[in-house]
C-alpha positions as CSV (number, residue, x, y, z in Angstrom):
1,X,61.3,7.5,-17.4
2,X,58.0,8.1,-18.9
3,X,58.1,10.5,-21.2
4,X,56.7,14.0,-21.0
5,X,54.1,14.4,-23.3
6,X,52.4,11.1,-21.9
7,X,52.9,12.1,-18.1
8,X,51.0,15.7,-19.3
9,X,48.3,13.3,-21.2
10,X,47.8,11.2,-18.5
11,X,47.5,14.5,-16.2
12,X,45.3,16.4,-18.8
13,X,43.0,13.2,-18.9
14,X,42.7,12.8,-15.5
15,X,41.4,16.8,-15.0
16,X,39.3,16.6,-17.4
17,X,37.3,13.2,-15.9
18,X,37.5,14.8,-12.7
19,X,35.7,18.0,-14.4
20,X,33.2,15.4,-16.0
21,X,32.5,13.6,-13.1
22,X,31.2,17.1,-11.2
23,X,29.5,18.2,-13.8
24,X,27.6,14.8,-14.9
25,X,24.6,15.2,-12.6
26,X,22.9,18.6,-12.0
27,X,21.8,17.9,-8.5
28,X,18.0,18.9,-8.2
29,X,15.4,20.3,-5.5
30,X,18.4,20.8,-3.0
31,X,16.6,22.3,-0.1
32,X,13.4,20.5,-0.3
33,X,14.6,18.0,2.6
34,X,15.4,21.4,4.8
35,X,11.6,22.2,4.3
36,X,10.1,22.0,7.8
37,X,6.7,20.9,6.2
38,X,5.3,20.0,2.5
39,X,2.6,19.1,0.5
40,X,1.8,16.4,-2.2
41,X,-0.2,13.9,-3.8
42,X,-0.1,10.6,-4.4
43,X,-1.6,8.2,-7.0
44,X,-1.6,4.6,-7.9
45,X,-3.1,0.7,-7.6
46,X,-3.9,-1.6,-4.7
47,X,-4.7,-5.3,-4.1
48,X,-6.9,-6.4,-1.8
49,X,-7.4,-9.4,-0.3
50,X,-8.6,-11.3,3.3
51,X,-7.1,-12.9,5.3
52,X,-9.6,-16.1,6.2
53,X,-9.9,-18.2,9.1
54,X,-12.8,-21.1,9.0
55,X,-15.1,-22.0,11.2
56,X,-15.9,-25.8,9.9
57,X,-19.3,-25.1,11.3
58,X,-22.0,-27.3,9.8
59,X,-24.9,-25.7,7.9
60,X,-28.2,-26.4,7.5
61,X,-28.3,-28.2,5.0
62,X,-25.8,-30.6,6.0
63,X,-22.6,-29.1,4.2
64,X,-19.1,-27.8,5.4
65,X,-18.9,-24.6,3.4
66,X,-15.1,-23.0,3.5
67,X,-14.1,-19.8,1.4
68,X,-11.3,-19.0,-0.6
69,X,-10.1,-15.5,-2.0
70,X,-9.7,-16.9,-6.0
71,X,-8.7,-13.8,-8.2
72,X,-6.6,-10.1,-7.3
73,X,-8.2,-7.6,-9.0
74,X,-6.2,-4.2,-9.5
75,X,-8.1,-1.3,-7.6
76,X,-7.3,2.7,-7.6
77,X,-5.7,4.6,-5.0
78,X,-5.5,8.4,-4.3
79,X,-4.8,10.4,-1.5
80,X,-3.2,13.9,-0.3
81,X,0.5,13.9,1.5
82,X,1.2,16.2,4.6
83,X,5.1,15.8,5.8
84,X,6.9,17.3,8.6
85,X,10.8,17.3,8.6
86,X,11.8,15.8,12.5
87,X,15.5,16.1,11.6
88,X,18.0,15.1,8.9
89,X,16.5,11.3,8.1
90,X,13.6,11.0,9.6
91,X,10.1,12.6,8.7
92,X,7.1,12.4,10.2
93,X,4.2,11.6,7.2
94,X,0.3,12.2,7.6
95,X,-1.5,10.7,4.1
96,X,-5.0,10.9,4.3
97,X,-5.9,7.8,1.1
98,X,-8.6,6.4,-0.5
99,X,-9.0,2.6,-1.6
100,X,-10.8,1.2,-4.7
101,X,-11.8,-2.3,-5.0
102,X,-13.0,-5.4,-5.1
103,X,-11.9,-9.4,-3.9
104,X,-13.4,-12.1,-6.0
105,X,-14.4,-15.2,-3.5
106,X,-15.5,-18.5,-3.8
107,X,-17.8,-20.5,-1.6
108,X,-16.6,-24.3,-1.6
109,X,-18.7,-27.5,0.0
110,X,-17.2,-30.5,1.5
111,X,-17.8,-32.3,-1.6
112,X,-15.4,-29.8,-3.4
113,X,-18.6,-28.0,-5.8
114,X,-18.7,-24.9,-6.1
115,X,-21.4,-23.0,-4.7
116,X,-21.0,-19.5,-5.0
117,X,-18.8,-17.0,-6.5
118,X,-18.8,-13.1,-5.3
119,X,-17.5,-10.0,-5.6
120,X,-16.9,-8.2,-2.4
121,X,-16.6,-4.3,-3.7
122,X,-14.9,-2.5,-1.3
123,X,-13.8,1.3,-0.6
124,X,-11.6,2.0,2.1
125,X,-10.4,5.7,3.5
126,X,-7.6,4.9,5.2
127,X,-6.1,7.6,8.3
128,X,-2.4,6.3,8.6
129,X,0.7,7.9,10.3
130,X,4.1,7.0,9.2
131,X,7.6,7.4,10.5
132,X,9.5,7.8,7.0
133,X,13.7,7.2,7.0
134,X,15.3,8.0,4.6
135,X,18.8,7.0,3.6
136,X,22.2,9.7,2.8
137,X,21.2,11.0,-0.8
138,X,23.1,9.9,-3.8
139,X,22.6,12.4,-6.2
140,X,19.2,12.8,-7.3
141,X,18.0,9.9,-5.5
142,X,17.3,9.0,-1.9
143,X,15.8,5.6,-1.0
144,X,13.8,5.4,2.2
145,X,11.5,3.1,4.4
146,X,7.9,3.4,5.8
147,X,6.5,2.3,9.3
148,X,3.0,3.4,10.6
149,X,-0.3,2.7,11.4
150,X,-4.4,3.9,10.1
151,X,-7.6,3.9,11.3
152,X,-9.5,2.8,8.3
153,X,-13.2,3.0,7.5
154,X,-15.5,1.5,4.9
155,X,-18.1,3.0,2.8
156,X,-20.7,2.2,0.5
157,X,-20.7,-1.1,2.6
158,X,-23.6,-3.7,0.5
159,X,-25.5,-4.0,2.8
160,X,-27.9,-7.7,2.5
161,X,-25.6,-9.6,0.4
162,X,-24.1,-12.4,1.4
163,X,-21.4,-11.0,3.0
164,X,-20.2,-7.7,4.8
165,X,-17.7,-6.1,6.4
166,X,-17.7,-4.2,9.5
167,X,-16.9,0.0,8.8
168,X,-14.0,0.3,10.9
169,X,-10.6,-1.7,10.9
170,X,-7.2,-1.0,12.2
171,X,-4.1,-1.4,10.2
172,X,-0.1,-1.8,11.0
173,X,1.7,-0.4,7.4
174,X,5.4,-0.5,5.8
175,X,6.5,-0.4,3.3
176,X,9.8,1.1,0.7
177,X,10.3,4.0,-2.0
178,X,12.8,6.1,-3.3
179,X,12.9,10.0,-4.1
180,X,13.7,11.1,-7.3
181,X,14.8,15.0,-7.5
182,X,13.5,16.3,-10.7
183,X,14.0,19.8,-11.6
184,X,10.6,21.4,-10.4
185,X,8.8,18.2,-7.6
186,X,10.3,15.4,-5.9
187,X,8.8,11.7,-7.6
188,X,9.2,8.8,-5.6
189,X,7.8,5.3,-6.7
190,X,6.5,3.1,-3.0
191,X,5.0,0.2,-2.3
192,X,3.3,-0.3,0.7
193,X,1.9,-3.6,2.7
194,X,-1.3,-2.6,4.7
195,X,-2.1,-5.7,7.6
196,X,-5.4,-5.3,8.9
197,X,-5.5,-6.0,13.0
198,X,-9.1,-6.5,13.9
199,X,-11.5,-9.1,12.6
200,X,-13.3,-7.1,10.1
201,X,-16.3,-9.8,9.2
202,X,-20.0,-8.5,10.2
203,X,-21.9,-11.3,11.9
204,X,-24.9,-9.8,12.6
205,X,-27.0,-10.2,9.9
206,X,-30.2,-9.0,10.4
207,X,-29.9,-7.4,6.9
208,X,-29.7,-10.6,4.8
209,X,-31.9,-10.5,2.2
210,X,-31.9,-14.3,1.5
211,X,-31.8,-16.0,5.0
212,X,-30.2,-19.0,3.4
213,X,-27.0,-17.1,3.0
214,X,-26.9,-17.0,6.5
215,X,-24.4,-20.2,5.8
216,X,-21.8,-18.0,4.0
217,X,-21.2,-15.7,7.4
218,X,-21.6,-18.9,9.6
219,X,-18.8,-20.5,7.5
220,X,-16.0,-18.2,8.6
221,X,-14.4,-17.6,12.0
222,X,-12.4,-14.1,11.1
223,X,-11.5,-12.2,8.5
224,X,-8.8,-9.7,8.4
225,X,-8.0,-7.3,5.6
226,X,-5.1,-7.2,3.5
227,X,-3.7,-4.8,1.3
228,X,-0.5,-4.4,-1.2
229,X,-0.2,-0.5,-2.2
230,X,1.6,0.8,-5.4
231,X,1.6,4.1,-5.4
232,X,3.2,7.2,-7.0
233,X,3.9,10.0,-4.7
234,X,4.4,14.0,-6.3
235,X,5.8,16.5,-3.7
């Protein structure tokens, strides 16, 4: 038999893990997912880019011009966060956002010289709904998934340059986060994927200040937008 003093180890040993383990995380914020609705912001980076389809149409000048998005360049994001609570994992979200940036893109002829580099600056406010579910929380953590839609608009278009985008696009999102429950807001980390459905490139160009770059527009069939989100949500 085991002896007594080791059976009243092991049993003293085992209480006091037990009494560890509930006491090891101080669970945070634990009716904030009861909240019917809530606030927050939400900050962060984006990447744009376009998706491009040619049109191998010949310009005047004899050449095959085709375009290529050559360089991601980090933009800002910010936005406000409405949520209403539809039951125990599911939410619906409302997240009004704005989008800084730009997409560097270069102008190739069929002799492979390149004939013109540029900077497409771009600032989106996007309108999108989501449907947010979220899995069981483990402790002070709660992963989740995004699935929705926006109306998204440009401004500040630039007008006579060599190309432009039309103001209005529509856009299927998802994307994944995770809540973290600190002691006084919810933080939760998401990264979102923003597909552009509508062909967003202007072909009437009546604004062109150089009518020779009337070749650049001519050279593309469609464009479609495309957007990868890293934001930082407080709520």
């Amino acid at each position: 038999m085991m002896p007594k003093n080791i059976i009243i180890a092991v049993v003293m040993l085992a209480a006091s893990l037990n009494i560890s383990a509930q006491n090891k995380v101080v669970q945070n914020q634990l009716q904030s997912d009861n909240k019917t609705i809530h606030f927050g912001f939400t900050l962060g980076m984006d990447f744009m880019n376009l998706g491009v389809r040619q049109s191998n149409a010949v310009a005047p000048d004899g050449n095959v011009y085709s375009m290529s998005v050559n360089k991601y360049n980090p933009g800002f994001t910010v936005g406000v966060i409405s949520d209403l609570r539809l039951c125990e994992y599911l939410n619906l979200r409302f997240v009004p956002i704005i989008h800084f940036g730009d997409i560097s893109t270069t102008f190739i002829d069929q002799k492979q010289n390149e004939v013109k580099t540029y900077s497409l600056k771009s600032t989106v406010v996007d309108f999108p709904v989501y449907l947010k579910y979220r899995a069981k929380r483990i402790n002070n953590y709660r992963p989740y998934v995004l699935l929705g839609g926006g109306l998204q608009y440009q401004v500040g278009r630039q007008k006579g340059e060599a190309l432009l985008l039309k103001p209005v696009d529509v856009s299927i999102e998802f994307g994944v986060g995770c809540d973290f429950y600190l002691p006084y807001f919810k933080f939760a980390p998401e990264l979102k994927f923003c597909l552009g459905m509508l062909d967003v490139l202007e072909k009437d160009r009546h604004d062109l200040l150089i009518e020779s770059d009337r070749k650049y527009t001519d050279a593309l069939l469609r464009l479609t937008s495309r957007v990868l989100v890293l934001t930082f949500n407080f709520e």
